[in-house]
C-alpha positions in Angstrom: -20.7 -44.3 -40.3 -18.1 -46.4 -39.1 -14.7 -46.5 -41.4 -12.2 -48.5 -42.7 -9.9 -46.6 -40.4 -12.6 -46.9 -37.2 -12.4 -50.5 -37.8 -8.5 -51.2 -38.1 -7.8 -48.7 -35.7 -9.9 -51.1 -33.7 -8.4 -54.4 -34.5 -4.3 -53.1 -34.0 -6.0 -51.6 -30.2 -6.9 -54.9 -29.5 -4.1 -57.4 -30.7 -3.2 -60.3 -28.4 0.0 -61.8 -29.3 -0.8 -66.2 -29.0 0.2 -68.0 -26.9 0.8 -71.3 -28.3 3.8 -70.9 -30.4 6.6 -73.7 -30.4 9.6 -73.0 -28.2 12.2 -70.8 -29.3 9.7 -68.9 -31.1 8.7 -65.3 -29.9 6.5 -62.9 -31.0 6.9 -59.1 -31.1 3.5 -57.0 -30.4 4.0 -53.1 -31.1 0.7 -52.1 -30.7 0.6 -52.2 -26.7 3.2 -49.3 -27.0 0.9 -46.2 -26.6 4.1 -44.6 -29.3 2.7 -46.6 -31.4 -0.9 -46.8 -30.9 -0.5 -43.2 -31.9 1.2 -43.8 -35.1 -2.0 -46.6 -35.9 -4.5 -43.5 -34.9 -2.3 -41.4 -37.1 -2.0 -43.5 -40.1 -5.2 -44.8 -40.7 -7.2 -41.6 -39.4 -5.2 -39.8 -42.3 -5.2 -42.8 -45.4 -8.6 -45.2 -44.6 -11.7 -42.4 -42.8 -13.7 -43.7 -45.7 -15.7 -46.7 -46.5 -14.1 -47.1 -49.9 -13.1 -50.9 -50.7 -9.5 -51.9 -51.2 -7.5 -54.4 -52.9 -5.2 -56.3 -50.3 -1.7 -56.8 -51.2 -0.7 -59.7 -47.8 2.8 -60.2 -46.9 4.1 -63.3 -45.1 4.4 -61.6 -41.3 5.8 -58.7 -40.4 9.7 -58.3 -40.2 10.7 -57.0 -37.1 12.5 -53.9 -38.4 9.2 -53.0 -40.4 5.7 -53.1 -38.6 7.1 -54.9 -35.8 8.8 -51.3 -35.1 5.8 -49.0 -36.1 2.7 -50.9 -36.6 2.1 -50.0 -40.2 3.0 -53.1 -42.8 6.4 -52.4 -44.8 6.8 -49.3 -43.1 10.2 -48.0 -40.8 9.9 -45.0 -38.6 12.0 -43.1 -41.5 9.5 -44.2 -44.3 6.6 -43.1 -42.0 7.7 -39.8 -41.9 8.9 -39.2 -45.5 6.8 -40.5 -47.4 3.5 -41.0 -45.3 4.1 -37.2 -43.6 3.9 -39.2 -39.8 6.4 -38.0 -37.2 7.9 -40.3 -34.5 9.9 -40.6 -32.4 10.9 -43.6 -33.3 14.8 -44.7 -34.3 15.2 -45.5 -38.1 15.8 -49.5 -38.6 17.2 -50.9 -41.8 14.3 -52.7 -43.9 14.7 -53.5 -47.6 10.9 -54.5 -47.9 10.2 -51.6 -46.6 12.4 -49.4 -49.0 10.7 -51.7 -51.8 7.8 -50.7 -51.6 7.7 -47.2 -50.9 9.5 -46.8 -54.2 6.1 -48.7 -55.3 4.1 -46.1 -53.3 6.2 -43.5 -55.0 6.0 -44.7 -58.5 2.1 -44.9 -58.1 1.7 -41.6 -57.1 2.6 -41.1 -53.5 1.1 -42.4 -50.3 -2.8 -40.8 -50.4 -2.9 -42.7 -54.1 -1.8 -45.9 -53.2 -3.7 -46.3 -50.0 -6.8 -44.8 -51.4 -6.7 -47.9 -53.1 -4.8 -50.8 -51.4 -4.2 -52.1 -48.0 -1.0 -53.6 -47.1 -1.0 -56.6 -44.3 0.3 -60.0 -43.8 -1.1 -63.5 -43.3 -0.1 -63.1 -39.7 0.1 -59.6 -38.3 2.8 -59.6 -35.7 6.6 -60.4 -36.1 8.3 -63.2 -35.4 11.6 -64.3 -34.5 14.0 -67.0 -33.4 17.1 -66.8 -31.6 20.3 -66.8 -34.1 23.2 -69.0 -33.8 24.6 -65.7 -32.0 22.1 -65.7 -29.5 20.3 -62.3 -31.4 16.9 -62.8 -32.9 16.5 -63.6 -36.1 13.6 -62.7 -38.0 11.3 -65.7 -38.7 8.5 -67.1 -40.8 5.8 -68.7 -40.1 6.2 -71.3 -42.7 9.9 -71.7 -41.9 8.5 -74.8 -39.5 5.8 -77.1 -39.6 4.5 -76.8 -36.0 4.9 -72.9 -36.2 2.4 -73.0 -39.3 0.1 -75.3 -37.4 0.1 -73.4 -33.9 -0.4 -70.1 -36.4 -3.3 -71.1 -38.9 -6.4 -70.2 -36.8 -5.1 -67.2 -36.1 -4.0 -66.1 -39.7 -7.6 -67.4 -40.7 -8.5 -65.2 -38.4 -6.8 -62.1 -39.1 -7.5 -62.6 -42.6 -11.6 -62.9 -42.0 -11.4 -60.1 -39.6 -9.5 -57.5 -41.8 -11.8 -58.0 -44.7 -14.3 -56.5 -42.5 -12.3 -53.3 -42.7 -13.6 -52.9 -46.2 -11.8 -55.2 -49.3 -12.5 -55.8 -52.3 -12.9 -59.7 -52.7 -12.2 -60.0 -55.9 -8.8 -59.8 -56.2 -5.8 -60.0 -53.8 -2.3 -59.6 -54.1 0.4 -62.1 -52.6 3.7 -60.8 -51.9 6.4 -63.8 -51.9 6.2 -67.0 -54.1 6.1 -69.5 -50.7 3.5 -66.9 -49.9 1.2 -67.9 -52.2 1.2 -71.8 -51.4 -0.2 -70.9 -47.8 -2.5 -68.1 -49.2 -3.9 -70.1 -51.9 -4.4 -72.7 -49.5 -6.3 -70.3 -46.6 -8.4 -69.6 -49.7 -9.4 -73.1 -51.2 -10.5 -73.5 -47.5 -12.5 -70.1 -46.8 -13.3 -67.9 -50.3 -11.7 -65.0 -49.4 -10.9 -63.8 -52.7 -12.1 -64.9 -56.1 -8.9 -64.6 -57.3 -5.0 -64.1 -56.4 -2.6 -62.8 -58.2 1.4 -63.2 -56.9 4.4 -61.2 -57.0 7.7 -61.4 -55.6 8.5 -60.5 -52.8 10.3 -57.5 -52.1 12.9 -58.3 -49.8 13.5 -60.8 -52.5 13.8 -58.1 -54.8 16.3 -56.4 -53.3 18.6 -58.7 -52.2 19.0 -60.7 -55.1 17.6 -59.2 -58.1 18.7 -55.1 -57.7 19.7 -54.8 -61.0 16.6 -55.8 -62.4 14.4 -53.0 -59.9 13.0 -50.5 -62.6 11.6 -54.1 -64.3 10.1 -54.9 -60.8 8.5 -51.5 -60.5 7.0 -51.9 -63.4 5.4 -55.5 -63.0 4.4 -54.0 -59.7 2.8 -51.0 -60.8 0.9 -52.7 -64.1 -0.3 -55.2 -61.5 -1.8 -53.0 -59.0 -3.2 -51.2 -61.9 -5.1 -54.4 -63.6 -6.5 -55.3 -59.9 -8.2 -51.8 -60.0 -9.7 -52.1 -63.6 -11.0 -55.6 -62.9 -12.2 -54.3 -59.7 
């Protein structure tokens, strides 16, 4: 029987950064780190060995604090160990997305809970950054330009078609970020990936300009992922 975690653990083994991005553009790949290839083992032996379907909730691309660090979506080294039980080695990075959505992970009952029923990616897996006016990268979109988007679209067609092999549920999928959802809405008037998409805010959105308001958040969050399961 070959798992949701036989199959990602797979995919993350294998992923080739492109080579076709726009200049100025760069692209950070984790996963040939064998620190990190053991973290992927790690997380997805422990969270997906089953073939039990889950709803997608897809990001933008990963920030390069986040998964472009460890390899898991939303998740820093110091998330990975406390609330996923992972150790590394790894140095702790500041994320807000990141400290978002664990409190979501928390609120829905700790890690085993939440990804006993969801899977958390992006559009496009690996992270992406431009120089800053500094000369440090900057962490980067791939909507922020129009030729980025276009050199990018087969492959986040790609990644998109490939994960839902892992094991979703098509029904439903959740869209993290309101910009998001034009370019995910779009992927899916073109392929059929999902019957259906429901959006939320992003959480680094969240946190940076709506704090005050993060108990509400939780709670849209929470009664969200919990309609996708009963409609599932």
């Amino acid at each position: 029987m070959t798992t949701f975690a036989d199959k990602a653990i797979h995919y993350y083994d294998n992923l080739a950064a492109p080579a076709n991005l726009p200049t100025g553009i760069n692209v950070m790949n984790p996963y040939q780190a064998p620190a990190v290839q053991e973290i992927v083992h790690s997380f997805y032996t422990r969270f997906f060995s089953d073939t039990k379907p889950r709803v997608f909730v897809l990001g933008i691309n990963p920030g390069r604090f986040g998964a472009g660090v460890t390899g898991i979506s939303f998740t820093t080294p110091q998330n990975l160990r406390r609330y996923c039980g992972i150790d590394n080695e790894l140095r702790d990075t500041p994320e807000l997305s990141s400290r978002f959505i664990y409190q979501v992970v928390e609120a829905f009952g700790g890690a085993e809970s939440f990804y006993s029923c969801f899977f958390l990616s992006s559009l496009f897996p690996l992270a992406l950054t431009k120089d800053g006016p500094n000369g440090g990268p900057k962490n980067y979109n791939f909507y922020d330009d129009r030729a980025t988007t276009a050199a990018l679209w087969p492959a986040i067609t790609e990644t998109i078609r490939t994960q839902l092999d892992f094991g979703a549920n098509r029904n439903v999928a959740v869209c993290l970020g309101r910009k998001n959802e034009t370019y995910l809405r779009r992927l899916n008037e073109q392929q059929g990936f999902f019957s259906r998409i429901i959006t939320l805010d992003h959480p680094r959105y969240i946190l940076q300009y709506k704090a005050k308001d993060v108990p509400a958040y939780l709670e849209k969050y929470i009664a969200t992922l919990q309609g996708c399961l009963e409609e599932s």
